[in-house]
C-alpha positions as CSV (number, residue, x, y, z in Angstrom):
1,X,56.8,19.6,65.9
2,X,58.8,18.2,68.5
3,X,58.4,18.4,72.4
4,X,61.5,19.2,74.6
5,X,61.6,18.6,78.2
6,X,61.6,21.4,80.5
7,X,65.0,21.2,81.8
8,X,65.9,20.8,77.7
9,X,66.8,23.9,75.7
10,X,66.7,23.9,71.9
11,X,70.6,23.9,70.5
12,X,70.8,26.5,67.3
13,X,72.4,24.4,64.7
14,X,75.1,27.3,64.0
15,X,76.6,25.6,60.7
16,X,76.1,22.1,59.1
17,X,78.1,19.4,59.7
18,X,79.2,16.5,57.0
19,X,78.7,12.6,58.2
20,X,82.5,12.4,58.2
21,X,83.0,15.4,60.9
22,X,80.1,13.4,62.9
23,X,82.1,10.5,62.7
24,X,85.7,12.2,63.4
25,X,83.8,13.6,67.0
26,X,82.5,10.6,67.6
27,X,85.6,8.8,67.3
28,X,87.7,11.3,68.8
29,X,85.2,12.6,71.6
30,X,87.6,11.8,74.5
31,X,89.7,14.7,73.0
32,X,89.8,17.7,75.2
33,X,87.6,21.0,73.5
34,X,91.1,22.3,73.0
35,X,92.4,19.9,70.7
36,X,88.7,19.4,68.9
37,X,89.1,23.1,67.8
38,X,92.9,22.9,66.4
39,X,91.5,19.6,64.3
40,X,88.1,20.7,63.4
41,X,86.6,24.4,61.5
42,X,84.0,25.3,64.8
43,X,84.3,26.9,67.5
44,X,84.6,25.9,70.9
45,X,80.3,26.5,71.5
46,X,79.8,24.7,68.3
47,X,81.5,21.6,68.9
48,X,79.8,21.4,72.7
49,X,76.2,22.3,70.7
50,X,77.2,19.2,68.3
51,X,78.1,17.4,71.3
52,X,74.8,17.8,72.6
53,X,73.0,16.9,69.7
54,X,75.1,13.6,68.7
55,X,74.3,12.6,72.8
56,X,78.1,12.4,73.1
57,X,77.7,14.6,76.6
58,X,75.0,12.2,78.1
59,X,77.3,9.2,77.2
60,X,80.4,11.1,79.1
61,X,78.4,11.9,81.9
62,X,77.0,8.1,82.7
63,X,80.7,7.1,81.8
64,X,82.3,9.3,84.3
65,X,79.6,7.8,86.9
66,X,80.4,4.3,86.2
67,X,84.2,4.7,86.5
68,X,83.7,6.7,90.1
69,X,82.3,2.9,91.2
């Protein structure tokens, strides 16, 4: 069982996703939502949900932080 932190919600993994497709969003993150759609099969709530899970948000956030330095 595993604990979330309060201000953590649980993500509903909507359909599964292949290593490769990982990989592509990891590589390609920088991509607007718009562009991840035309080049992936998800949806626009999907690819933020897998977003989430890979930590790719978290990393954008503390990116967009250091660059405003």
């Amino acid at each position: 069982m595993t604990r979330l932190r309060k201000n953590m919600k649980a993500v509903p993994v909507l359909r599964q996703w292949t290593t490769e497709q990982d990989g592509f969003l990891i590589e390609h993150a920088d991509l607007a939502i718009s562009e991840l759609i035309q080049l992936l099969p998800y949806t626009e709530e999907e690819i933020k949900a897998r977003k989430k899970v890979l930590g790719l948000l978290k990393r954008e956030r503390q990116f967009r932080k250091i660059m405003t330095y």
